[in-house]
C-alpha positions in Angstrom: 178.2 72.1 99.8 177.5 68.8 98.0 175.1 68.5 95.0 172.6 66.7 97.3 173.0 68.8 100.1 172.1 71.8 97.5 169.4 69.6 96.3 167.6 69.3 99.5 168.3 73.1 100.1 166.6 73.6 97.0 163.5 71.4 97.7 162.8 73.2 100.7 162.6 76.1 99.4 160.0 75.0 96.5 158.3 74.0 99.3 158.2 77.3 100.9 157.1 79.3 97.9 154.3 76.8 97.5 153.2 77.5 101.0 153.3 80.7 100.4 151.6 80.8 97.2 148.8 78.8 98.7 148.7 81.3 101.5 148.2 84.7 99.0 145.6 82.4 97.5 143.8 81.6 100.5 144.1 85.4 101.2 143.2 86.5 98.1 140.0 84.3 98.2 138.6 85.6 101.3 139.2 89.3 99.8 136.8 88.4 97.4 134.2 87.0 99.6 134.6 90.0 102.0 134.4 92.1 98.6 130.7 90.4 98.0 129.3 90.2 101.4 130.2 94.2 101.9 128.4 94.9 98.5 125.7 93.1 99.7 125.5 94.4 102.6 125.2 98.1 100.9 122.9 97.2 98.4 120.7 96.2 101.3 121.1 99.2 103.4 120.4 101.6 100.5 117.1 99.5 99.7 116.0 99.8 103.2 117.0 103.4 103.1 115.2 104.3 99.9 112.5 102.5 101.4 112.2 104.9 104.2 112.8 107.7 102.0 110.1 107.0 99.7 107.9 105.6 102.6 107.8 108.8 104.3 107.5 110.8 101.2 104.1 108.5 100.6 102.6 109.1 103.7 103.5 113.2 103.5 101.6 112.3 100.0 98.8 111.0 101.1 98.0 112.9 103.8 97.8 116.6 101.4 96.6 114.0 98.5 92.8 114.7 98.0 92.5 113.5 93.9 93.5 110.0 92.6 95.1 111.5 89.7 97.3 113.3 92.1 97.9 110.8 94.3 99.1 108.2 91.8 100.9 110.7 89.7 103.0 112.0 93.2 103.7 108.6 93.2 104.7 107.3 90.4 107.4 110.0 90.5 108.4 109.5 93.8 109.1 105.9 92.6 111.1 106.9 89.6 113.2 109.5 91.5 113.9 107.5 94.8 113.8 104.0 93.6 116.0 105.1 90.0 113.3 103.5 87.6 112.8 104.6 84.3 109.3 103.9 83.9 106.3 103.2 86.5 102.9 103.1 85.1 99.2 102.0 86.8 96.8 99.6 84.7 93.5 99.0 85.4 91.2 96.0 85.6 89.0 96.5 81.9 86.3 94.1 83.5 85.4 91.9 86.7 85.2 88.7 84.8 88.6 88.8 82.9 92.6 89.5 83.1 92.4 92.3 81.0 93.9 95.7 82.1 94.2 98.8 80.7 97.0 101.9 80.8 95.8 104.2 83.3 98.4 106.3 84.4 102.2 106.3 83.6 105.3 108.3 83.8 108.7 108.2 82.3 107.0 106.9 78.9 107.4 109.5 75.3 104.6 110.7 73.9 104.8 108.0 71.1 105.2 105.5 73.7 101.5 106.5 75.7 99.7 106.2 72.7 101.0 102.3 72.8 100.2 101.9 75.6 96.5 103.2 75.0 95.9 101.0 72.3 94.4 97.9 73.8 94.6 96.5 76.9 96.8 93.3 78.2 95.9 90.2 80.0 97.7 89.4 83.0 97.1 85.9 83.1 99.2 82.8 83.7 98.1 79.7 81.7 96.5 78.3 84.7 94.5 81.1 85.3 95.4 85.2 86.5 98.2 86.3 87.6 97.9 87.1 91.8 101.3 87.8 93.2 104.0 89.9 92.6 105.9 89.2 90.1 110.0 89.7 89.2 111.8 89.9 85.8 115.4 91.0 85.6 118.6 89.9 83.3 118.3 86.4 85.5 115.0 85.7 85.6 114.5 82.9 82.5 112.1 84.4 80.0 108.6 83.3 80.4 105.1 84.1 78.6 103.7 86.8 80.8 107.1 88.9 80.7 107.3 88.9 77.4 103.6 89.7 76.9 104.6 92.4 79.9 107.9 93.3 77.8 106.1 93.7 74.4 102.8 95.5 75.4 104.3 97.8 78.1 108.0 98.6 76.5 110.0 97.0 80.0 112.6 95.2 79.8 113.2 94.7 83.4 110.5 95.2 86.0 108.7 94.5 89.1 105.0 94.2 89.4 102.6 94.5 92.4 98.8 93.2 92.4 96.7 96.5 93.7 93.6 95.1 95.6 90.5 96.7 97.2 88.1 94.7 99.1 90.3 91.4 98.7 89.7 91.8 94.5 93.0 92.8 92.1 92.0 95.8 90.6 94.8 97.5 89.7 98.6 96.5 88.7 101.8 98.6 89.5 104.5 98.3 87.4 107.5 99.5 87.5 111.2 99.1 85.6 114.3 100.0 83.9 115.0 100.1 80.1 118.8 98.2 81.4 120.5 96.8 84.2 124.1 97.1 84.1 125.9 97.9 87.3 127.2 100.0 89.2 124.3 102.7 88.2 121.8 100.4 87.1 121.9 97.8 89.5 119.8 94.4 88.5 116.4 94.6 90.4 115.6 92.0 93.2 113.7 90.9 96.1 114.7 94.3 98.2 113.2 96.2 95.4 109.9 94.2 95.2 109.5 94.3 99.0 109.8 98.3 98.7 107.2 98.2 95.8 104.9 95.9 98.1 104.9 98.4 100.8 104.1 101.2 97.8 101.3 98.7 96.7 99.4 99.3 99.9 99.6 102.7 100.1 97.9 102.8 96.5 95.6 99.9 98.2 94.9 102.9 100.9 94.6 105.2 98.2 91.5 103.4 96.4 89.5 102.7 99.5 87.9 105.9 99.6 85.6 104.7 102.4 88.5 103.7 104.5 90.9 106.2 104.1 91.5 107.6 107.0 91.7 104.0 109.3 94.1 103.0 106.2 95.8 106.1 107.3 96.2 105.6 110.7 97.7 102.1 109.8 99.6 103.2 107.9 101.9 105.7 110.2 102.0 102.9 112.8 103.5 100.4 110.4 106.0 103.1 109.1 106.7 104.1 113.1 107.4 100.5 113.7 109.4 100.4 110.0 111.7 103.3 110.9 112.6 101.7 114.5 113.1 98.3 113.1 115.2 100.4 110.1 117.2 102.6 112.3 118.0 99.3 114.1 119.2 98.0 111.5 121.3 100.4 110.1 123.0 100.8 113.5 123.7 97.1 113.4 125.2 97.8 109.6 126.6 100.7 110.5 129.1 99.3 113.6 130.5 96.5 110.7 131.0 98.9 108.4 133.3 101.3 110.2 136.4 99.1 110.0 135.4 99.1 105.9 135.4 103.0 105.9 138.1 103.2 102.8 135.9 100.8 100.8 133.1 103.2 101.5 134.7 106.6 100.4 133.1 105.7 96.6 129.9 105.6 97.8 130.3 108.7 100.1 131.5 110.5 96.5 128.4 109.5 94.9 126.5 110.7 97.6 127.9 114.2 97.8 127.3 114.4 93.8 123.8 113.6 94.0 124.0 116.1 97.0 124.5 119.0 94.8 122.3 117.9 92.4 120.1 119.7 94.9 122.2 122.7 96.9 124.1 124.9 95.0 128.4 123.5 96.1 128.5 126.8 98.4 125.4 125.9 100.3 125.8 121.9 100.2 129.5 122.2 101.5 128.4 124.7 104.8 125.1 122.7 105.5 127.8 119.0 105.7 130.4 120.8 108.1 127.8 122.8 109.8 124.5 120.6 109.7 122.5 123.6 108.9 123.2 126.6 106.2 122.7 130.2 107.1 120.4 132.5 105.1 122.6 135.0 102.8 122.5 138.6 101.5 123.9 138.7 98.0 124.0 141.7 96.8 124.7 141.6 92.9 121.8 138.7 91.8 120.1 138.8 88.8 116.7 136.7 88.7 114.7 135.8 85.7 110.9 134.4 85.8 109.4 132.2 82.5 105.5 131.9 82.3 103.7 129.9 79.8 100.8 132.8 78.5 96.7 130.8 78.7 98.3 128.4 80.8 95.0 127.6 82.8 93.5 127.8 79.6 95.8 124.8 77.5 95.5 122.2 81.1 92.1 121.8 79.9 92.6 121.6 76.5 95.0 118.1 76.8 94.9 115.0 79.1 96.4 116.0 82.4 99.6 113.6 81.6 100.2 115.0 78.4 100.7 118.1 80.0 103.2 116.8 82.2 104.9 115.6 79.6 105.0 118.9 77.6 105.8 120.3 80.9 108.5 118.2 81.4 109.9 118.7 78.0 110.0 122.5 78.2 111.8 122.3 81.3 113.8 120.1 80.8 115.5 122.5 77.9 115.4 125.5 80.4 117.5 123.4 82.5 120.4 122.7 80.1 120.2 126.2 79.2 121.1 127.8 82.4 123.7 125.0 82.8 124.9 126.0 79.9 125.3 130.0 80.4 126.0 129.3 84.5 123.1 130.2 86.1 121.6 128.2 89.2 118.2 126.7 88.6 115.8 127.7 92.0 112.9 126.2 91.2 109.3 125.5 89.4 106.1 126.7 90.7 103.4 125.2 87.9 104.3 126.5 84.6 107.1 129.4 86.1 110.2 128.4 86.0 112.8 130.7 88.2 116.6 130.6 87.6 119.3 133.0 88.6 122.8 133.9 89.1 124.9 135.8 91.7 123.0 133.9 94.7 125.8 131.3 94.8 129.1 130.5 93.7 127.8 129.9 89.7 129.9 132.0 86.6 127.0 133.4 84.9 126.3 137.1 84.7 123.7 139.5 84.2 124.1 139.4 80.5 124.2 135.5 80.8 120.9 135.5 82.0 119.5 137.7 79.3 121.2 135.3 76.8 119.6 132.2 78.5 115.9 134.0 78.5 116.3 135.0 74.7 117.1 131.1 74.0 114.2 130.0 76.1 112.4 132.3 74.3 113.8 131.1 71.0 113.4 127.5 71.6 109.7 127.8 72.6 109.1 129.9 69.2 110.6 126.9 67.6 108.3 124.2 69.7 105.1 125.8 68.8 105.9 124.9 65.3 105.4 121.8 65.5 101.9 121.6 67.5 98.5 122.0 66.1 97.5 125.0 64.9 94.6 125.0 67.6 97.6 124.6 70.6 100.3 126.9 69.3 99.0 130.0 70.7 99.8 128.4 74.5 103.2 127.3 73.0 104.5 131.1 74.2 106.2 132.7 77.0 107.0 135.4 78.7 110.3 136.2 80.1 111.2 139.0 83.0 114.7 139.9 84.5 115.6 141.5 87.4 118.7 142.4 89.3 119.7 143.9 92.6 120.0 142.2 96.0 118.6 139.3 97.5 118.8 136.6 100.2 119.7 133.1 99.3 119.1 130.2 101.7 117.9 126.5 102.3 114.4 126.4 104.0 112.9 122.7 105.5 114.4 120.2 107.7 113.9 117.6 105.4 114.0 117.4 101.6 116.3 120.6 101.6 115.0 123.2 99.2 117.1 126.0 97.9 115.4 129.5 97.5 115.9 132.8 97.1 113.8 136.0 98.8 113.4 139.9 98.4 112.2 142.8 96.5 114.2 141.7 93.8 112.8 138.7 93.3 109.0 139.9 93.4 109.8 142.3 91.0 111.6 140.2 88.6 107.9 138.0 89.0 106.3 141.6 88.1 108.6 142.3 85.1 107.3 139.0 83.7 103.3 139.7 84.5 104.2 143.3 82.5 106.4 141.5 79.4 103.9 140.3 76.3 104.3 136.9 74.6 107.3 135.6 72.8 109.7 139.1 74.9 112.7 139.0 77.2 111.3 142.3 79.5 114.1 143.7 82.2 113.9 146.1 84.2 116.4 149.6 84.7 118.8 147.7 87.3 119.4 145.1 84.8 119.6 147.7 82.1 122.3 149.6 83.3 124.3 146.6 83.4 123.9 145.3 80.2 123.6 147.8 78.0 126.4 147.3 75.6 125.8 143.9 74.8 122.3 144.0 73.4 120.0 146.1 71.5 117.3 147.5 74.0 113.7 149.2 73.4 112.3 151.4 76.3 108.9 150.8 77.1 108.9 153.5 79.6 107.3 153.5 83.1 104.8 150.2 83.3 102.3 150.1 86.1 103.2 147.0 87.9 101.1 145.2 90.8 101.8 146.7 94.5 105.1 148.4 93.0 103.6 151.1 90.9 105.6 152.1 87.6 108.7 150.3 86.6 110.7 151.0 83.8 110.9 148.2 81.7 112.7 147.4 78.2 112.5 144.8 75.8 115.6 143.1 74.9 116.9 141.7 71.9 120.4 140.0 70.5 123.0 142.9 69.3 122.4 143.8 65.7 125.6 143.5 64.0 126.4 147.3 62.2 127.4 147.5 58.7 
């Protein structure tokens, strides 16, 4: 072959890889576009599905709802659970003839923080005159006066906020936020989130007109009826695109099973996805523990309502890292009780785990009261009964699933806490007998107990080490 034959030869085939390359580039390119449009496309079906979500929540709300402190409270914490804000607070209009409005109700805020927020009001006001319509702020939005004023006096960085009117007049602003946006977990807010908080805004609307409550009511279900058709419409239209994008998907799907068992124990979360429904269990080697404040009824009216949630919070917050911590399974809360357990699902911790996680709720709250008032650290105690012996484990609802335990066991464990004193770890024989060698025990011999006669009960404290 000649040198220009060869040179030809070798021109075309330049040619060809430049085809080529052009080609994986064009690909490549439309990859990315497909990429964007599918995360779009999630983004917007998860708004519209937290929508529902919180939508229906609202309207179970406001129908059991009686109290505005209730009602706004219920929702404020729907909105920081479902819609993943950190903060969501309520100010009120100070006076009819200005902008100014003041902190009324909050949640997600320190203590530190709400007494900021107390300290003098803010005006919502544009320079040419009040603020009227919802407003955005996120990472994109260019800074202007009344989010930084928003920023500064009400510690957001990033937030939505929604006029509250009643009778055609603002009277109330919700706001709500996030401290950061940075995705994938803290995705920058946008229009889908301010259309959610818009339909939240009426319900508050609702909420305020005393004297049309029920009509707002009635409304109310039929826009939510016509919501969930036009939502479940929608989703099916989602839906059929995104079936040929199923491997794309399979991240999301993870997430979703982890925030699953968040909720469910694995055991119970893993039989009601292959299932659809979880039976009712008999375990028969559970041990249950109960935690009381002591004068709880007595403290709620000696502090503001949302410093009591706060404290609240706080407390149980700790209770919760300590069962993670010795392997129990948290059931639930009922008021200032909290109820953990193990041997009811699949969790590691043992009888003698659970008298180990009592004594450092115990401890901690002995700690806590130290730094209150003198007048407030008596309620800063609690009591602390265990139990073991057999009980049934299931999930109860059809919606919201909530995981819960039943039996003898479990009422008496509640009596072993009524019969412990303040600032004790009480259990009864059956735990006892198990635990024995671990810890140092005092008999307190038979104690009359409320429909279940005498119980032996013994306090319970850490081993003393021998000389």
């Amino acid at each position: 072959m000649s040198d220009s034959e060869k040179d030809i030869e070798l021109a075309d085939l330049r040619r060809q890889v430049e085809f080529y390359k052009q080609l994986s580039d064009e690909v490549a390119g439309q990859n990315i576009r497909s990429d964007a449009t599918m995360s779009l496309l999630k983004r917007k079906l998860l708004q519209k599905e937290n929508g529902f979500t919180i939508l229906s929540a609202l309207h179970d709300v406001f129908g059991q709802q009686i109290y505005e402190k209730d009602f706004f409270l219920n929702i404020l914490e729907l909105i920081n659970i479902t819609l993943k804000m950190d903060k969501t607070l309520v100010v009120q209009r100070v006076d009819p003839t200005n902008a100014l409005f003041a902190h009324q109700y909050s949640l997600g805020y320190s203590r530190e923080e709400q007494q900021l927020l107390d300290a003098s009001p803010i005006a919502l006001a544009e320079p040419d005159g009040e603020l009227t319509k919802p407003f955005l702020q996120n990472q994109s939005t260019p800074p202007q006066p009344i989010s930084t004023s928003i920023k500064d006096s009400l510690l957001l960085n990033f937030f939505i906020a929604i006029p509250i009117r009643v009778q055609g007049s603002i009277e109330s602003w919700l706001i709500s936020g996030r401290d950061k946006e940075a995705w994938p977990f803290y995705p920058p807010l946008d229009e889908g989130d301010m259309d959610t908080l818009i339909a939240i805004g009426g319900f508050l609307e609702a909420g305020l007109a005393n004297a049309r409550l029920y009509a707002s009511l009635e409304q109310a279900n039929r826009e939510l009826e016509t919501y969930n058709h036009e939502l479940e419409l929608r989703v099916a239209a989602r839906t059929k695109d995104l079936r040929v994008r199923n491997m794309e998907l399979s991240k999301e799907k993870k997430r979703s099973e982890d925030l699953l068992l968040n909720i469910l124990p694995k055991d119970t979360a893993d039989e009601l996805k292959k299932n659809g429904f979880a039976k009712a269990k008999l375990q028969s080697n559970a041990t249950v523990m109960f935690t009381d404040f002591v004068n709880f009824t007595k403290f709620s009216s000696q502090i503001s309502s949302e410093e009591l949630v706060a404290e609240l919070d706080h407390c149980f917050r700790q209770f919760d890292s300590i069962t993670t911590k010795y392997g129990l399974e948290k059931i639930k809360t009922i008021g200032d009780a909290h109820m953990s357990a193990c041997g009811v699902t699949g969790e590691v911790g043992t009888a003698a785990d659970v008298i180990r996680a009592g004594l450092e709720m115990r401890d901690f709250i002995e700690e806590y009261r130290k730094e209150k008032p003198e007048h407030l650290r008596e309620y800063f105690r609690i009591r602390v009964g265990i139990n073991s012996g057999s009980v049934v484990a299931g999930v109860v609802g059809l919606k919201k699933f909530s995981f819960d335990i039943w039996g003898d066991t479990v009422n008496t464990a509640d009596r072993i806490q009524t019969g412990s004193v303040a600032g004790k770890v009480n259990v009864s024989h059956s735990t006892f007998l198990q635990c024995k060698d671990y810890f140092d025990f005092e008999p307190r011999g038979k104690i009359a107990a409320k429909n279940k006669g005498e119980i032996l009960m013994y306090f319970v404290e850490p081993k003393t080490p021998k000389d």
